[in-house]
Structure formats: C-alpha cells, structure tokens
C-alpha positions as CSV (number, residue, x, y, z in Angstrom):
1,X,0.0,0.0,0.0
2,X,1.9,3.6,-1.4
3,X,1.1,6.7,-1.6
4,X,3.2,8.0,-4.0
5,X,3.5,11.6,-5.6
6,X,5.8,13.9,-7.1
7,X,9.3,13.5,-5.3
8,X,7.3,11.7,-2.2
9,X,6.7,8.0,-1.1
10,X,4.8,7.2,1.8
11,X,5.0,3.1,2.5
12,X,1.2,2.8,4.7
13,X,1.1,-0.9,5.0
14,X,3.1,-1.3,8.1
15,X,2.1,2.6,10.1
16,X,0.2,4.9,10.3
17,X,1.6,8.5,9.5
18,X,0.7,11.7,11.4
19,X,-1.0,15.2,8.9
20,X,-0.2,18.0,11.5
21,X,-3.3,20.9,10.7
22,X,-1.7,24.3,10.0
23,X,-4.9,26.9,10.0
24,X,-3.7,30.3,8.8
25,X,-7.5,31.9,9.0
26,X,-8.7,33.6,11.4
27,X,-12.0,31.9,12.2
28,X,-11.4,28.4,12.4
29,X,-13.4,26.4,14.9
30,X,-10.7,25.0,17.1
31,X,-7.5,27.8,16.5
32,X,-8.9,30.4,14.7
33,X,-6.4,33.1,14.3
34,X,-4.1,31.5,16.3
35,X,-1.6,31.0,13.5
36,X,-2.7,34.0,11.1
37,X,0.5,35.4,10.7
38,X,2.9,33.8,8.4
39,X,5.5,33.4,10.9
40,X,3.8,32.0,13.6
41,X,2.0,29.5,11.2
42,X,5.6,28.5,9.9
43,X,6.8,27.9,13.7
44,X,3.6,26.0,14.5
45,X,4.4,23.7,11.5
46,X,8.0,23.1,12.6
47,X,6.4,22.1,15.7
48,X,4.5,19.5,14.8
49,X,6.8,18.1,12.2
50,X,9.3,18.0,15.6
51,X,6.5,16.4,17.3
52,X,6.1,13.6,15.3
53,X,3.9,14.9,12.2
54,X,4.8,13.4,8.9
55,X,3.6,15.7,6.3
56,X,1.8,19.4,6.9
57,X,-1.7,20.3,5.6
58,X,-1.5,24.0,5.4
59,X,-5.3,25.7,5.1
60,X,-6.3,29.2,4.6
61,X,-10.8,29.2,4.4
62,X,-11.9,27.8,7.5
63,X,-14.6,25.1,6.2
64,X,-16.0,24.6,10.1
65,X,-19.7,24.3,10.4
66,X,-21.4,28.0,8.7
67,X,-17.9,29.2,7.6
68,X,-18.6,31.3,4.5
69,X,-16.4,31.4,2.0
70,X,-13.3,33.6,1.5
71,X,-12.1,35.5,-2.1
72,X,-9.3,33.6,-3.7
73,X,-6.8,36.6,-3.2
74,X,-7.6,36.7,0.3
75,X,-6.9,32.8,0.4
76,X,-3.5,33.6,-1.5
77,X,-2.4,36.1,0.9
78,X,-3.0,33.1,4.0
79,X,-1.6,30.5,2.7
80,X,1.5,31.3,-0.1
81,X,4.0,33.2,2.4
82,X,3.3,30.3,5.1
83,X,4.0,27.3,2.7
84,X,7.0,29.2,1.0
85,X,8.1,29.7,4.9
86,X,7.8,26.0,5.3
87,X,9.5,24.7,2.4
88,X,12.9,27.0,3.0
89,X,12.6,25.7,6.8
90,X,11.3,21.3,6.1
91,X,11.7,18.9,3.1
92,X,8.8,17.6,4.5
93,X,5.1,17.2,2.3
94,X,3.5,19.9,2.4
95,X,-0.7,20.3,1.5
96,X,-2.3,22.4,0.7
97,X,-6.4,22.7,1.6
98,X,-8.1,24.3,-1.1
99,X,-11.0,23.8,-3.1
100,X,-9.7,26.4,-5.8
101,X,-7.7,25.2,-8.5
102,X,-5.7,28.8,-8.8
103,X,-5.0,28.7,-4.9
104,X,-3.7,24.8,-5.8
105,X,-1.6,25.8,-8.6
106,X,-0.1,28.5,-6.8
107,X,0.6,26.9,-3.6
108,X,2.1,23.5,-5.6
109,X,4.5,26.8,-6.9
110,X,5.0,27.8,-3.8
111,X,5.9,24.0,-2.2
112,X,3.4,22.2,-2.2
113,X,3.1,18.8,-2.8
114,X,-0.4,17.6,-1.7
115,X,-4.0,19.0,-2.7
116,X,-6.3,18.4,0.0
117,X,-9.7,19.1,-1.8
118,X,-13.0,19.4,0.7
119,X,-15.2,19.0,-2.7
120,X,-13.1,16.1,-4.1
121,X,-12.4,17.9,-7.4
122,X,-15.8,18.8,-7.9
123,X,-15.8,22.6,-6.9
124,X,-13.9,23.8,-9.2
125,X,-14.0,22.5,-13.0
126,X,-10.2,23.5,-13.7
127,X,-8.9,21.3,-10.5
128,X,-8.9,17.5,-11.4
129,X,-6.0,19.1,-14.8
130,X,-4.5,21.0,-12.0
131,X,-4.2,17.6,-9.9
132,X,-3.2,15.4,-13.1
133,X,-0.8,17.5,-13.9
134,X,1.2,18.4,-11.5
135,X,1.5,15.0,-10.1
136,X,0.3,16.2,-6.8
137,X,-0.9,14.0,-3.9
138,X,-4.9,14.4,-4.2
139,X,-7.4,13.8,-0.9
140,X,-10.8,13.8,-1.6
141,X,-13.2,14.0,0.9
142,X,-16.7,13.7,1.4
143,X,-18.8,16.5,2.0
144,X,-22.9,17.0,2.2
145,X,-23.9,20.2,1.0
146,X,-20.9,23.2,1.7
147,X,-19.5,24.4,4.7
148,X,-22.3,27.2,5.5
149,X,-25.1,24.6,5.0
150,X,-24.0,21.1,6.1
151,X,-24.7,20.8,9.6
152,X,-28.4,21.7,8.4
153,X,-30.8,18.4,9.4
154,X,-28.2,16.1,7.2
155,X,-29.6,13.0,6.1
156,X,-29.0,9.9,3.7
157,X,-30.8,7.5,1.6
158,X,-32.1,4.7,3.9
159,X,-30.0,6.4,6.7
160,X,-27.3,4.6,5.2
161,X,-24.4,6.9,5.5
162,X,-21.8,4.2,5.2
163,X,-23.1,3.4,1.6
164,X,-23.6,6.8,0.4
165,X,-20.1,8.2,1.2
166,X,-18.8,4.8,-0.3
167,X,-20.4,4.9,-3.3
168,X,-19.8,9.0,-3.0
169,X,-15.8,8.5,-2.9
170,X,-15.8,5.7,-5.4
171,X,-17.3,7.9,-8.0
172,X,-15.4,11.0,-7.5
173,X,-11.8,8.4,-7.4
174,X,-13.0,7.3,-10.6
175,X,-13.4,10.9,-12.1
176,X,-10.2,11.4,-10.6
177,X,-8.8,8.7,-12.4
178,X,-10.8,10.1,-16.1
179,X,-8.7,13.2,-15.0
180,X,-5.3,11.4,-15.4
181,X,-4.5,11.7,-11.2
182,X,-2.4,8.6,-11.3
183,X,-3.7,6.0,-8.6
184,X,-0.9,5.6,-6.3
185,X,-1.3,9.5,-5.5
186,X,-5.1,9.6,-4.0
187,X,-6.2,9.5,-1.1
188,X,-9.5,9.0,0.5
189,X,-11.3,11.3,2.9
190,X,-15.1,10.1,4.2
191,X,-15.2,13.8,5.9
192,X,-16.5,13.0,9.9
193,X,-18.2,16.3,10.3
194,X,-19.0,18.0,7.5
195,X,-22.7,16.8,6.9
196,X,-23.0,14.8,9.4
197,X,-24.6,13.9,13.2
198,X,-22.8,12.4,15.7
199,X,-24.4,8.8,15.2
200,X,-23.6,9.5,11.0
201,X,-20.0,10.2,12.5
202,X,-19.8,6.8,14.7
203,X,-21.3,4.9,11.9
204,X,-18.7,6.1,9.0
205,X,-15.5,5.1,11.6
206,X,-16.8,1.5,12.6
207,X,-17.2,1.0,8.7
208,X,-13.8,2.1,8.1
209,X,-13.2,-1.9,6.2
210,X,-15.9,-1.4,4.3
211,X,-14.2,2.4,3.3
212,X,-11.0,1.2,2.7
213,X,-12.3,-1.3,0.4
214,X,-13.1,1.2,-2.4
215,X,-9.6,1.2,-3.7
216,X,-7.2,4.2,-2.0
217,X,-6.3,4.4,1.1
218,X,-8.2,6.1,3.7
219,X,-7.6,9.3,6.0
220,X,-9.8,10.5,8.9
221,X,-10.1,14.0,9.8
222,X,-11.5,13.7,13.6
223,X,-9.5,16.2,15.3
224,X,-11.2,18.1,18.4
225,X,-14.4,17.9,16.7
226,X,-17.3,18.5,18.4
227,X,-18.8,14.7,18.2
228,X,-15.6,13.6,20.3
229,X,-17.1,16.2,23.1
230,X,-20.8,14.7,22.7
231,X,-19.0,10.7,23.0
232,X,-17.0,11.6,25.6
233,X,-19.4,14.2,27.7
234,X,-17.5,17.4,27.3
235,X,-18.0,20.0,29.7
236,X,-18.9,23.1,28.3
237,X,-18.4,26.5,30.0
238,X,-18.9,30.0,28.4
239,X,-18.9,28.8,25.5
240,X,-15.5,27.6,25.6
241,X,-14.8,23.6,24.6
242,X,-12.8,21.1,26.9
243,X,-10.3,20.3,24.9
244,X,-8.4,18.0,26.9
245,X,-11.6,15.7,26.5
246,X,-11.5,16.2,22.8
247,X,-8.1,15.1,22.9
248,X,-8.2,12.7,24.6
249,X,-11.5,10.8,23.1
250,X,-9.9,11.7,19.4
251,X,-6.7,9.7,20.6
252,X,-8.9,7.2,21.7
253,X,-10.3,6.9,17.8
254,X,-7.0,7.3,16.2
255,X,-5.9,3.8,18.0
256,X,-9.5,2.6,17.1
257,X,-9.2,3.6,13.5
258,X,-5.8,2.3,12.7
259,X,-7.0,-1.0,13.9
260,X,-10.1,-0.8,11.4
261,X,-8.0,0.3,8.1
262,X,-7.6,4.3,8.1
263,X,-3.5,5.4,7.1
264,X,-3.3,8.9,7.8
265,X,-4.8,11.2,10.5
266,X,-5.3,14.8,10.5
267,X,-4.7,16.2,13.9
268,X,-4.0,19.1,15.7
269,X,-1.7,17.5,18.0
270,X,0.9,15.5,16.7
271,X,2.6,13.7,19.9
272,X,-0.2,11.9,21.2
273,X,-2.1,10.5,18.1
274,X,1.5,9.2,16.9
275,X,1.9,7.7,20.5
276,X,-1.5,6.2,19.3
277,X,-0.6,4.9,16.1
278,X,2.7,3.3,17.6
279,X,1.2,1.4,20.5
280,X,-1.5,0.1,18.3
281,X,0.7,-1.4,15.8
282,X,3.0,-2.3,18.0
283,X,-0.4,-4.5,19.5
284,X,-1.1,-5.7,15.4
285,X,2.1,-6.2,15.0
286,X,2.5,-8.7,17.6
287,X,0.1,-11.6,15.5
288,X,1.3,-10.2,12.1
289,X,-1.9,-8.6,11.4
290,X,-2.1,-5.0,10.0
C-alpha cells in the first residue's frame, strides 16, 4: 500500500503516519487566528513536524460548520508566504487545503506537494487538470452540502451513511482517475463532520473496512471535533470547549481507527495521536496482522 507523488513515497502498509493541521484563518473552529501570521503559522508547522507529524496540511478558508467562503486573493495572501516559509525551513510534504484550482496551482509553486480538496475535485472545473498535472498528492473527501449549510438536518438514503459516502468516494476516485491523477497518489477522505450527526460520525469510523475497500487508502479528519465532546461528555463552560476531552476521546479513535484500516490522520496535536498509532501497531504487530 503507497502513496506515491511527485518526489514523495509514503509506505502505509506497516504505520500509520501523522498530517499535522496548520490553519492560517482567522475563524477556524478550534484555533482560529491562532496562526494568522505567516511566521507564527511556519513555527507551529515546525512544531509538529518535531513532534512527530509526517507531512503538513496548510489551510487558509476555515470550512467549520457556517464558515462562508473567502475571495481567492484573500486565500492567496493566508496561505502562499506560510508554505514558502515552510519549504525554506522542512523537506517535508506539504498540502495544501483548497477547493480552488488557482490557490492549488499557486501553492504546488509555492511548495506544495499535496491538494487536500474538501469537494473532491468537484468545486472547481479547472482542479482535477491541475491535480493530473502536476503530479500532486490528491485527498478527496466527502462533504454533504458546503460548509455554511451542512450541519443543516443532514440525512441519507435509507440512513445509510456508510453506503452513500462509499459509493460517493468511489465515484469521484473514478473521475479522478478520467482526469489522469495517477492512482498511487489519492487518497480517501469520508469527511466525519462535515454533513454529518454524531451517530452519521460513529457509523462512517466503525465502517472504516468497508471504506477502505473502495480502492485508496483512507484518512480520517477527527481532530477536536465537536462529536468527540458529545461521545466523551465534554464540559462546556462560556462557550469555551474542553479540549483535553477532545483530545483525549480523538486519541482514543485514532488507535480505534488504525486497527479498522484508516492510514493517515489529520490532527492538531501530533505527539499523542503518533503515540496512538505506535502502540497500536506495536499490538497488530505482535500476530502479524495490520
């Protein structure tokens, strides 16, 4: 099992491997603003990479629950000066989250190596060229609806969530593939969170097999969002989120996950979920499973 792109191998069927989230917006629902300016998005990244992180995802629209969208210059101006920061500083992968093709093409100028794509291709007609062609690393993800709507009453056919996001990211791996994305370079994302309840959530990670079935391997994005706090019974005062329990119940589902199939995790906090990943297939490891 590779994942292989541009001048990048990743080897998945022994480990799991560790996407450290660099948000350079100001609104995002965990660290919003935390890392707006370049420099302190570029240390944060170091960070994690010291931490334990294999690769960077570098993201500048928030696409939390009723985040509108942001004007591609103003998504330029986030994310270019932190990934050219980054790639003087770290050989390491770099993504870049962007539904936009021109904020893609830019950013793989910039760096990049990875498009991280939140509409699997499908937002913007010019991406899946831009993603052929440049040999990029491509994660599609599942999303109902966009970010401003999705957490609106989502449902699915038969309340079958598993299915729909199946046969969802089947379809658009295909189109990728029509496209000329080489297979070996995509990755699949079934998006916990973005159109989805908590039970829609629980259901999509205990039919992680059946996910990473389709024909890519799988990433889960699970990261202090706000379905760990409901599973785990989060405290919530003035507004402000417990985010040791996040923590602690996503660590929890990264050890869970690995066991069930998923590859690669988008966190927040690298240490931890690696310490996850290690311990579990240390366990696997032990029978010769994987």
């Amino acid at each position: 099992m590779l994942w292989k792109f541009r001048n990048h191998g990743f080897d998945l069927s022994t480990r799991g491997f560790i996407v450290g989230i660099v948000n350079a917006t100001p609104d995002s629902f965990s660290d919003g603003g935390a890392f707006l300016d370049p420099v302190a998005a570029c240390a944060h990244g170091l960070r994690l990479l010291e931490e334990g992180a294999d690769l960077l995802d570098v993201g500048g629209e928030s696409t939390r629950p009723g985040a509108a969208p942001v004007s591609e210059d103003e998504e330029l101006r986030r994310v270019i000066p932190v990934i050219e920061a980054l790639r003087r500083a770290t050989d390491a992968p770099i993504s870049i989250d962007t539904s936009k093709a021109s904020v893609a093409e830019a950013a793989l100028a910039a760096g990049a190596d990875i498009i991280n794509d939140v509409t699997a291709l499908e937002g913007d007609p010019r991406m899946g060229a831009v993603a052929a062609e440049s040999g990029a690393g491509v994660i599609l993800m599942h999303m109902r609806g966009t970010p401003l709507t999705m957490q609106q009453s989502p449902s699915y056919p038969g309340d079958d969530v598993a299915c729909a996001v199946a046969k969802y990211l089947s379809a658009c791996r295909d189109a990728a593939l029509g496209f000329g994305v080489d297979a070996s370079a995509i990755i699949l994302d079934p998006g916990l969170g973005f159109g989805k309840t908590v039970a829609h959530n629980l259901e999509l990670i205990r039919s992680l097999p059946e996910l990473c079935g389709i024909g890519a391997p799988v990433l889960i994005g699970h990261s202090r969002k706000s379905f760990l706090g409901s599973i785990s019974g989060e405290a919530q005062r003035d507004n402000q989120i417990d985010g040791d329990q996040r923590l602690h119940a996503g660590v929890a589902v990264t050890a869970l996950a690995r066991r069930l199939g998923a590859r690669l995790f988008r966190v927040h906090e690298a240490a931890p979920h690696r310490a996850a990943l290690r311990a579990t297939e240390a366990i696997l490891n032990t029978g010769g499973a994987l």
